[in-house]
C-alpha positions in Angstrom: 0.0 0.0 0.0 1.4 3.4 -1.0 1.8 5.8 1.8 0.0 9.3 1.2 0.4 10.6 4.8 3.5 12.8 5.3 6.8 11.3 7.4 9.7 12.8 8.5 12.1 12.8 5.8 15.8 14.6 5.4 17.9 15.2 2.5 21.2 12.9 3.0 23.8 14.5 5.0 26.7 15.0 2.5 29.7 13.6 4.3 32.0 12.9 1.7 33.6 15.2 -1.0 31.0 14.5 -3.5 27.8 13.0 -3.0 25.6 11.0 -5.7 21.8 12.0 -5.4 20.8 9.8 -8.8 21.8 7.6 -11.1 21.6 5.7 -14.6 19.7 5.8 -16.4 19.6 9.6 -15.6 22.3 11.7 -15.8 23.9 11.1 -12.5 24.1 14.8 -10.7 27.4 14.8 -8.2 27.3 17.0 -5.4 30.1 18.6 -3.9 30.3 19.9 -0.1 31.3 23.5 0.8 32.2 24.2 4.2 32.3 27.9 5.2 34.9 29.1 7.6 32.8 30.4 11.1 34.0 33.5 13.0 33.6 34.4 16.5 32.8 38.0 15.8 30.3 39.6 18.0 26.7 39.2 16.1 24.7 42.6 16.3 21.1 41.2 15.3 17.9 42.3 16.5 16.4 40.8 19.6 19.3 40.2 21.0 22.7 41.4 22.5 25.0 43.0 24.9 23.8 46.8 25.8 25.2 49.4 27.3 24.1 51.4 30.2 24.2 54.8 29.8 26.7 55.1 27.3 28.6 58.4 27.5 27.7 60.7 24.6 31.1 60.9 23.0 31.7 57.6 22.4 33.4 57.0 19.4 32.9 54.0 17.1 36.4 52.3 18.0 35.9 52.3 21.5 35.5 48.2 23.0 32.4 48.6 24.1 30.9 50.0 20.7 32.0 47.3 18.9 30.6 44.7 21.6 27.3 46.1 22.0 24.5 47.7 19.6 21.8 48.7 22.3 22.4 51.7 24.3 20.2 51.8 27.4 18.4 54.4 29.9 16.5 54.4 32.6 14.5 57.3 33.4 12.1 58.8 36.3 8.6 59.6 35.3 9.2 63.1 36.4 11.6 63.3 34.2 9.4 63.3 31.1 5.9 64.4 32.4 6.6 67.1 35.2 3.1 68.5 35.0 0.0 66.6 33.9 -0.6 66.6 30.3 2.9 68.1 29.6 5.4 65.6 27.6 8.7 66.3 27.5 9.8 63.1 24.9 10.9 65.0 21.8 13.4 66.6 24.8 14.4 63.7 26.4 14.5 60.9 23.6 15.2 63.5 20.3 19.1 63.8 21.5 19.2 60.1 22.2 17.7 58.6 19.0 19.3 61.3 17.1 22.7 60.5 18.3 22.7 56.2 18.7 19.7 55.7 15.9 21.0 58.0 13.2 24.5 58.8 14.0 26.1 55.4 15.1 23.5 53.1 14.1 22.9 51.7 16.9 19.2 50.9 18.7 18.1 52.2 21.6 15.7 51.0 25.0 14.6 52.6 28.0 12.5 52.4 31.1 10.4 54.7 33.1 10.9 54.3 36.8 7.8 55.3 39.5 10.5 54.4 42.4 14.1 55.0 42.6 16.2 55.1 45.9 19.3 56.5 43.6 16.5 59.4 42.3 18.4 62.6 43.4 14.7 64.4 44.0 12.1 64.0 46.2 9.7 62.8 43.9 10.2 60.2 41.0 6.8 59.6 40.0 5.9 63.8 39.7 4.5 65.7 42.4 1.2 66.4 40.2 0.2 62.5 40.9 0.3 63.0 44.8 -1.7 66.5 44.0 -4.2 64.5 41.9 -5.0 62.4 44.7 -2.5 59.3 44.9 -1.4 58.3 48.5 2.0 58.8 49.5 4.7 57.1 51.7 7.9 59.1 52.7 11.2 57.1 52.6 15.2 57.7 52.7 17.1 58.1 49.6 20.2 57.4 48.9 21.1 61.0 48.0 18.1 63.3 49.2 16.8 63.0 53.0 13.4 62.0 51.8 11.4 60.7 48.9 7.7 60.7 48.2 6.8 56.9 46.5 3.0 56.2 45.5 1.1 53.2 46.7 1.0 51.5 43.4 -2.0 49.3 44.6 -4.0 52.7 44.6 -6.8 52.8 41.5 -5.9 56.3 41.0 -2.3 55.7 40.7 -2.9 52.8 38.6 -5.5 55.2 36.8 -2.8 58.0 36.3 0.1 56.0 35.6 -1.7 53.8 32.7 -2.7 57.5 31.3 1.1 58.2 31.2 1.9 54.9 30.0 -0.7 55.2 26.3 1.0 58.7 26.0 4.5 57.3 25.9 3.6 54.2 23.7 2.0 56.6 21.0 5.3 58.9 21.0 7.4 55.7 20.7 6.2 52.5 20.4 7.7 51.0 16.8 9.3 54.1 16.7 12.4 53.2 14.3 15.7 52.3 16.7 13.7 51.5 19.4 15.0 47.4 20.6 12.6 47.2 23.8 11.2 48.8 26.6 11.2 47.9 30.6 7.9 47.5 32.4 9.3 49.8 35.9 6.2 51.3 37.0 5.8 49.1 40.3 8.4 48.5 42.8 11.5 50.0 43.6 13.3 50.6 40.1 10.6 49.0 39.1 11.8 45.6 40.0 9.1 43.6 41.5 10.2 43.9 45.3 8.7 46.7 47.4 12.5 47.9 48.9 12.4 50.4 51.7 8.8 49.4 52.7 8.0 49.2 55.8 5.5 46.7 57.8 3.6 49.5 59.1 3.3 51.3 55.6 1.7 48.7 54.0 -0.7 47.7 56.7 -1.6 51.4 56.5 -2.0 51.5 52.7 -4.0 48.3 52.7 -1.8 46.1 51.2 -2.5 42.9 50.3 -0.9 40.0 47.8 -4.2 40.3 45.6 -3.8 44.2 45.3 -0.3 44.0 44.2 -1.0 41.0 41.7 -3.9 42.6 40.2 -2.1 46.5 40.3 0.8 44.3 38.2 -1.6 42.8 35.7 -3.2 46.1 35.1 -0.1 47.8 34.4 0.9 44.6 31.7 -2.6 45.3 30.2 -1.5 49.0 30.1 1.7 48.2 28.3 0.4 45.5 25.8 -2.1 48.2 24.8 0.7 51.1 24.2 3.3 49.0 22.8 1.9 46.4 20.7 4.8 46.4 18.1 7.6 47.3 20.4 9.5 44.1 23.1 8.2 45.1 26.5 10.0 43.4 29.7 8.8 42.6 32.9 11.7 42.3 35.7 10.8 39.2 37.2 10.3 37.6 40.5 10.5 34.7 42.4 8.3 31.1 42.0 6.1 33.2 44.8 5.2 36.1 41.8 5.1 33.4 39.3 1.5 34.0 38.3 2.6 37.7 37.2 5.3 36.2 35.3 2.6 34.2 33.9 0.1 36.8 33.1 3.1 39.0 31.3 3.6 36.0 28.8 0.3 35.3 28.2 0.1 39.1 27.1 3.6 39.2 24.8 5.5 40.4 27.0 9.5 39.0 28.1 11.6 38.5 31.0 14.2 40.3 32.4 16.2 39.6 35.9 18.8 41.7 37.9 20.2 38.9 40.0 23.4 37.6 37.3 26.2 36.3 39.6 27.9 32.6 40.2 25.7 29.8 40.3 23.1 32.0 38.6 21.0 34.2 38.7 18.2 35.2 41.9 15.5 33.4 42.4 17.3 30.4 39.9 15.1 31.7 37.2 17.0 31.1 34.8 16.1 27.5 35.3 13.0 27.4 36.4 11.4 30.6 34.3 14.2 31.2 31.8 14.4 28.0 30.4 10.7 26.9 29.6 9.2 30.2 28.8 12.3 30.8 26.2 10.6 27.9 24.2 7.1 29.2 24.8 8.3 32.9 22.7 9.7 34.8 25.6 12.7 36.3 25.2 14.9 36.1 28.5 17.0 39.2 29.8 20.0 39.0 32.6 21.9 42.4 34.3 24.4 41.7 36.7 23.8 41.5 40.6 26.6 43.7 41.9 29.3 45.8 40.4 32.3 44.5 38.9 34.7 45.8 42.3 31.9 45.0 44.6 31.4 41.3 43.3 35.3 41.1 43.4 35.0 42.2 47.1 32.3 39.4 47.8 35.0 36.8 46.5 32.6 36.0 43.2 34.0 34.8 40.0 33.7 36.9 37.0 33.9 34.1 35.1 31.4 31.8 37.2 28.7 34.8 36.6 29.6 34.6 32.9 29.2 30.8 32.6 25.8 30.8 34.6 24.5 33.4 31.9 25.4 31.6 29.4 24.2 28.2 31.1 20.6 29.9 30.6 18.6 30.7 27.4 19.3 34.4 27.4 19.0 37.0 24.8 20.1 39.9 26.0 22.6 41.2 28.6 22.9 44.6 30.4 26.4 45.9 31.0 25.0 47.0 34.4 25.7 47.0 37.1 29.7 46.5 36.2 29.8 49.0 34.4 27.9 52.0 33.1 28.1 55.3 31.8 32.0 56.5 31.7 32.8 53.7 33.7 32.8 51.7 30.7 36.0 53.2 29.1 37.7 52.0 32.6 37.0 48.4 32.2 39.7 46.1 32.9 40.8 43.8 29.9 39.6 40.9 32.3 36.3 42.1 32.2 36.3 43.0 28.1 37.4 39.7 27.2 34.3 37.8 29.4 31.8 40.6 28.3 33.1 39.5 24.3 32.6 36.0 25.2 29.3 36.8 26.4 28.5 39.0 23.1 29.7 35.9 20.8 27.2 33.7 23.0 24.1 35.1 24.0 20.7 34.8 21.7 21.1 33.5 18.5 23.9 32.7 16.7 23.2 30.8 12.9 26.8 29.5 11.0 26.0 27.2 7.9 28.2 24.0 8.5 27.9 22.4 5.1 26.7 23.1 1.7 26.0 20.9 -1.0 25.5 21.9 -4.1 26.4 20.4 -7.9 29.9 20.8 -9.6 28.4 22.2 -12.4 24.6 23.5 -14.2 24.8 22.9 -18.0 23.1 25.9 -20.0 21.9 24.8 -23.5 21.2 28.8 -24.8 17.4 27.3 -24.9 15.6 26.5 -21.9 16.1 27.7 -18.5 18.3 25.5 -16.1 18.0 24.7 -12.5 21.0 24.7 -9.2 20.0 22.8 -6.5 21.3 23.9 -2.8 21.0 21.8 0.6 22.3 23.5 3.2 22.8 22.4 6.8 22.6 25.2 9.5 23.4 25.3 13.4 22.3 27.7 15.7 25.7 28.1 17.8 23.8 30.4 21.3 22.2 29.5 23.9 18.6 30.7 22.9 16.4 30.4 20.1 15.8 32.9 17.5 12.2 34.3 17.6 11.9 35.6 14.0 11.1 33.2 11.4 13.6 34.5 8.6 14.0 33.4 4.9 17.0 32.7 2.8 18.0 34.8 -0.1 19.9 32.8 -2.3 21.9 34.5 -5.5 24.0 33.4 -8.1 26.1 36.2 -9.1 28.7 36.9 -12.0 32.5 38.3 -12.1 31.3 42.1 -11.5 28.7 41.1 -8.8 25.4 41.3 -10.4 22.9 38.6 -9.7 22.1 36.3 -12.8 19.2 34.6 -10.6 18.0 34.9 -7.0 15.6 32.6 -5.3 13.5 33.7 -1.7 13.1 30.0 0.4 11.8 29.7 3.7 13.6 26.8 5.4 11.5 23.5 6.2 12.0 23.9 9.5 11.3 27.5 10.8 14.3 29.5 12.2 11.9 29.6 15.3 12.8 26.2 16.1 16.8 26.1 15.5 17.3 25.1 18.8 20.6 25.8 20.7 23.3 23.1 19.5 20.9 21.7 16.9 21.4 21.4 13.4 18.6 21.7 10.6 18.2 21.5 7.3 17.0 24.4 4.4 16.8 23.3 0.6 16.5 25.7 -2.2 16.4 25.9 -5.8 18.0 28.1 -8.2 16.3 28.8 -11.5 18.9 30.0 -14.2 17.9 31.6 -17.2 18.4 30.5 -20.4 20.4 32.8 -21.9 23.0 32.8 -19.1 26.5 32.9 -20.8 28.8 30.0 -19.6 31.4 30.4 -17.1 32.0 31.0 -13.4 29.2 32.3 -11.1 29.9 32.7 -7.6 27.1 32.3 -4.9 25.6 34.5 -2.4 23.6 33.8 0.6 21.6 36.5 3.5 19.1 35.6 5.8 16.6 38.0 5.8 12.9 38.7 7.4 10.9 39.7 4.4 8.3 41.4 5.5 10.8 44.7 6.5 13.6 43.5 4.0 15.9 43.3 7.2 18.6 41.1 7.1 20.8 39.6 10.1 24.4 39.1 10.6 25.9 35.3 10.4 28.0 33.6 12.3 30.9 32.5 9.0 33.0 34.5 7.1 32.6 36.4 3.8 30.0 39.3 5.0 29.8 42.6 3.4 28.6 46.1 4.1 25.2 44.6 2.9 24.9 41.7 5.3 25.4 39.6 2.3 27.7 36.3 2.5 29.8 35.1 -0.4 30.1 31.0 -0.3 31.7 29.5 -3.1 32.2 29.4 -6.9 30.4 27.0 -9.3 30.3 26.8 -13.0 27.7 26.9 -15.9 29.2 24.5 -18.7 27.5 24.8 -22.4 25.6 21.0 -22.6 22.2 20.0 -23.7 19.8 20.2 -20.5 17.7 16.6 -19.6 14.4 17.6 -20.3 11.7 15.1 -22.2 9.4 12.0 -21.7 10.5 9.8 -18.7 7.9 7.4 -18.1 4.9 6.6 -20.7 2.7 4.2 -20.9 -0.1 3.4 -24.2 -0.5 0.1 -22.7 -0.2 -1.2 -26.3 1.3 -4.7 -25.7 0.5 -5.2 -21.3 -0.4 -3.2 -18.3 3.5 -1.4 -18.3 3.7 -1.8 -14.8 1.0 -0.8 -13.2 -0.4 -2.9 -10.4 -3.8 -2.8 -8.3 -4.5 -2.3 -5.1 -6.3 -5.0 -2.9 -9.9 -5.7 -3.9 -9.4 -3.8 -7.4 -8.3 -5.6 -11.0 -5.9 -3.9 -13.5 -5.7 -4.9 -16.5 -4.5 -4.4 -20.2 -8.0 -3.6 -22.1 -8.2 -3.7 -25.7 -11.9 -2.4 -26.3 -11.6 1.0 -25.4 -8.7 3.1 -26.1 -8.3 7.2 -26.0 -5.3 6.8 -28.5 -3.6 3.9 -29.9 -5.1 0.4 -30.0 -5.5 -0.5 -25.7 -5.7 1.2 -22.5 -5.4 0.3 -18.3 -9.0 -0.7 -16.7 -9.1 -0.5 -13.4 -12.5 -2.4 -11.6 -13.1 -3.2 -8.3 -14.2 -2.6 -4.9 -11.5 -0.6 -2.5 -12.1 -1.0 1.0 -9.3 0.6 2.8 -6.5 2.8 0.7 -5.6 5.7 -0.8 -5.1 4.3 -3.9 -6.8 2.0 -7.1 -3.2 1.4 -8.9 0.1 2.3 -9.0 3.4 2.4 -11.1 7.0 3.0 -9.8 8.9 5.0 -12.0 12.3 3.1 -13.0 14.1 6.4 -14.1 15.2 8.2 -11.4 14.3 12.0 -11.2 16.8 14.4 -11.5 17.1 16.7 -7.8 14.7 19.4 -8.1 13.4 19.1 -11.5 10.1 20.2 -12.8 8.2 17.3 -14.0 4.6 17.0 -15.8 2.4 14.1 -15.5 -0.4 14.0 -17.9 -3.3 10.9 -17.9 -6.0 10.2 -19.7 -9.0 8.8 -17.7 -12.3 7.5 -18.3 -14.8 6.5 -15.3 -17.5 4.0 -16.3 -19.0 4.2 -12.9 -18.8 5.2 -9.1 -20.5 4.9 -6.1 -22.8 7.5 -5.7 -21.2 10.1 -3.8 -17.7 8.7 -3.8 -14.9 10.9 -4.5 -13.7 12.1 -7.8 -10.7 10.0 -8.7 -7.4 12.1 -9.5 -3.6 11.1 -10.6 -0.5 11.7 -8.7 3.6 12.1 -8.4 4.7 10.5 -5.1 8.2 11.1 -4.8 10.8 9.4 -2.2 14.4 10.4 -1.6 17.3 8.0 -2.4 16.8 6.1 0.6 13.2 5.3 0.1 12.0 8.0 2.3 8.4 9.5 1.2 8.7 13.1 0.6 5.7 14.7 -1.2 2.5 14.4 -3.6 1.5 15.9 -6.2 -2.0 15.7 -7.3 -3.9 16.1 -10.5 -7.0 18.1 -11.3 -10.2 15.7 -10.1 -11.8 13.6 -12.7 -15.6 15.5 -13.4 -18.1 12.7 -12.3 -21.2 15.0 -13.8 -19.7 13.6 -16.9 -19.3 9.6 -16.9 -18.2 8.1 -19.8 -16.1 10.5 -21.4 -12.4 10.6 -21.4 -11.0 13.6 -19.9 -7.4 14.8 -19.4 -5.7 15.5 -15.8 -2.2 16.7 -15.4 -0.2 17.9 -12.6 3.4 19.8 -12.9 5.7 19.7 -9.6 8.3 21.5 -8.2 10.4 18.5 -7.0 12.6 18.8 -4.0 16.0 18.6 -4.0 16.7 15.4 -2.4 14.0 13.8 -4.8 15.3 10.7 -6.3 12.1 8.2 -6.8 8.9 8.5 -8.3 5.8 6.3 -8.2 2.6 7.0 -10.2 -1.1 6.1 -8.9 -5.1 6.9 -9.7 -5.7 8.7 -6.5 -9.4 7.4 -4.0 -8.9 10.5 -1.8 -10.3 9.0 0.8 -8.6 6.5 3.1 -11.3 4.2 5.2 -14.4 5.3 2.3 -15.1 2.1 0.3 -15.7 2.7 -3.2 -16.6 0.5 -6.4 -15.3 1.7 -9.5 -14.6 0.9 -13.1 -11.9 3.4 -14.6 -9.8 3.5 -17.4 -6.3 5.1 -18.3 -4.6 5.9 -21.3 -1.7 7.9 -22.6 0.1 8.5 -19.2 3.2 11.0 -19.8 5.7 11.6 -17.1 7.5 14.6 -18.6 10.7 16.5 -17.4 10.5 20.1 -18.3 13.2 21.8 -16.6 16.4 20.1 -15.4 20.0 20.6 -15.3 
């Protein structure tokens, strides 16, 4: 019984210097292997990366920590930006920034907006105006002014004013161009789900309670899905005890973030517990160091320890705080450069192409066109996935660089699920015209997310200033291209090969023909198939060919309200393996009796090597009684190499 269900099937790995995929009576196609040489330069792709706190604002471009990191990040007080109710100060505070890391060192840029901040040198973070407005107050000790005003963020008319604030700065910046993400800080001191400073007799005196804070926190992730729904937002996580607001954030889009990094990982553990499952689930996971590079060196804590337990855990992105920040950065000790590097070649996503296969040669016969095909292996060499699923742009180009043909393909296997450490497999085709000249073309290859044309950085050599990777060389030779008949049958002297399946009868029938003297009837009664006959094709099919199959069929009779029989391609891979169908137009049962013509032209895969033929049921456990007939079955190749 032919199989018509689908079944994990992969292209050969090509292990040796030149790889077979068919064979005589076909021209046999040899395969060559390319390996491209991998770099460990630091990868500046979106959703990901190193970035840098506070960066001072005459950086220049040759400075370490430019080249490490592409993200330049602030934190902000709410005052800072909305001093007096319905006065916005963003074109102030963000136009310099953007205009300086966005335009002038092409860099991207995130931020967050703190409601509590014992470092704030001012009385009040969150402005005075919210207090006026009628938000309740508790007095604390900062760390540079003798007292700070902080709002009880369980209050409905903070959580009123503050998700008021929160629409006004998503429509100022949310998808704003050079914007990478934005921190959820509106709760907590900096914002970092722990209520510091706090004392037990403030919060029985605000009415605290775990549900308040809980619901206040999924208010203010409503507020922020709302304002930012094409901008990264980030929650600072807590603890398995705030686990249902970690929850609630992911359920509404939003990502992780944790403050704890240091040896043996990061607080709370989350970056096994949380970190690790919710990074499969679409969240995108966030570390920033615990302590300050001289103060973890006081506490006797590795800096390399802290850098192995980041990198031990799916994480995307990594702040540069608290060891450094600001103008502290140009102080860094080459210690600390060298693990931050290490870091920046690890973290997020990290794509190198280990192997490609592709022919020694396309023949070009001035006539039709002529077709390359690719198999390329791929490994994702970080420690998280990639949460964009990108395309490959594949181009063959000539001596001065101009593309002769390029070809779009979206891997088999989305770039979603390149897993850390895993490898996976993308096939393409190349269609090359016919009037290419002979000669040497060499090859080009960028991943790219086609809906904004954006393309990434990969992790093997031969980049340039277009994100664009040059492979290898391969040549178009002058030859006649395969194309023509490669499986026919008239059924002139027997049944050429087809057989039935059980409870059906094919055989050779001389009293009706559609042309020539005979044709193939097919009677029976099929109980439990997809099929009524098949025929394997002997020739094997040349690796991503386009093939037509053309039938003639006539249907005597049907049970009522059985399907319309069609044809089909199966095709296997060298091995065996099922890889695909390809099915005909239906034969029209309003019109018994006649003969009518179905055909069906295919794309084949790559890694295609075996046909079979068969009059479709298309419909597995539906028994049917038929009487068909067949006639004048062409199996044509149109476009080959």
């Amino acid at each position: 019984m032919l199989r018509n269900q689908p079944s994990v099937a992969c292209v050969a790995a090509a292990v040796a210097a030149v790889v077979v995929l068919s064979a005589a009576p076909a021209r046999a196609v040899t395969m060559r292997t390319f390996v491209p040489e991998t770099t460990d330069e630091v990868l500046h792709n979106p959703g990901m990366g190193v970035y840098l706190m506070s960066p001072p604002a005459d950086s220049r471009p040759d400075e370490w920590y430019m080249r490490l990191a592409d993200v330049a990040y602030w934190r902000l007080h709410w005052a800072d930006v909305n001093p007096e109710r319905g006065v916005y100060r963003f074109d102030e505070y963000f136009g310099p920034k953007f205009d300086l890391w966005v335009k002038r060192h092409g860099k991207r840029v995130a931020l967050g907006v703190m409601s509590q901040s014992k470092h704030g040198r001012m009385k009040y973070v969150t402005p005075k105006w919210v207090f006026d407005a009628g938000v309740p107050g508790v007095t604390h000790k900062g760390l540079y002014v003798p007292e700070q005003i902080n709002p009880v963020f369980w209050d409905e008319r903070y959580l009123e004013l503050h998700d008021e604030f929160i629409a006004k700065l998503g429509a100022y910046l949310n998808g704003k161009d050079g914007l990478e993400f934005v921190d959820m800080r509106g709760i907590g001191e900096w914002g970092e789900m722990h209520l510091q400073r706090w004392t037990s007799r403030q919060f029985e005196e605000t009415g605290y309670t775990e549900t308040k804070y809980v619901a206040a926190y999924r208010r203010m992730i409503d507020a922020f899905a709302r304002a930012f729904p094409d901008t990264r937002v980030f929650l600072n996580v807590g603890g398995q005890n705030r686990h249902t607001i970690n929850d609630y954030a992911a359920l509404r889009g939003m990502h992780f973030r944790q403050d704890g990094l240091k040896p043996g990982g990061a607080s709370y553990n989350c970056g096994e517990w949380l970190f690790k499952p919710y990074a499969r689930r679409g969240v995108i996971c966030n570390f920033e160091f615990h302590s300050g590079w001289d103060g973890a060196l006081k506490r006797g804590w590795s800096p390399e320890a802290t850098i192995d337990s980041c990198l031990a855990a799916p994480v995307s992105y990594l702040n540069t705080t608290s060891w450094f920040g600001g103008g502290s950065l140009r102080r860094a000790p080459q210690r600390a450069r060298e693990l931050l590097t290490r870091a920046g070649r690890k973290i997020g996503f990290r794509f190198v192409m280990t192997r490609l296969a592709l022919p020694d040669e396309f023949g070009l016969d001035g006539a039709r066109p002529t077709r390359v095909p690719l198999v390329s292996t791929w490994r994702n060499d970080g420690v998280a996935p990639c949460y964009e699923s990108y395309a490959l742009r594949w181009s063959l180009c000539d001596a001065r660089g101009r593309a002769v043909t390029s070809a779009l393909t979206f891997p088999q296997v989305p770039t979603t699920s390149w897993w850390p450490g895993q490898e996976a497999e993308a096939r393409a085709l190349l269609r090359v015209p016919a009037d290419t000249r002979p000669g040497a073309y060499h090859l080009r290859v960028a991943m790219v997310l086609p809906e904004t044309k954006r393309r990434i950085q990969l992790g093997f050599a031969g980049r340039d200033e277009n994100d664009e990777y040059r492979l290898c060389e391969i040549r178009g030779a002058r030859r006649r291209a395969e194309r023509g008949a490669v499986h026919e049958n008239g059924f002139e002297r027997d049944a050429g090969g087809w057989t039935a399946a059980p409870g059906m009868v094919a055989e050779r029938d001389a009293r009706n023909a559609h042309g020539g003297g005979a044709s193939l009837r097919v009677t029976g009664r099929q109980a439990r198939g997809w099929n009524y006959a098949s025929c394997a094709v002997e020739k094997a099919l040349v690796p991503g060919g386009r093939y037509r199959l053309t039938v003639w069929m006539l249907v005597d009779r049907m049970t009522p309200g059985g399907n319309a029989p069609y044809v089909k391609i199966g095709v296997n891979d060298a091995n065996g393996r099922w890889l695909d169908n390809y099915g005909s137009n239906r034969y029209d049962l309003s019109k018994l009796g006649t003969w009518q013509r179905l055909e069906v032209s295919a794309d084949l895969p790559v890694n295609a090597a075996k046909a079979h033929l068969a009059i479709e049921k298309g419909a597995y456990e539906t028994p049917i009684t038929a009487t068909m007939r067949i006639d004048d079955v062409e199996l044509e190749l149109l476009e080959g190499m």
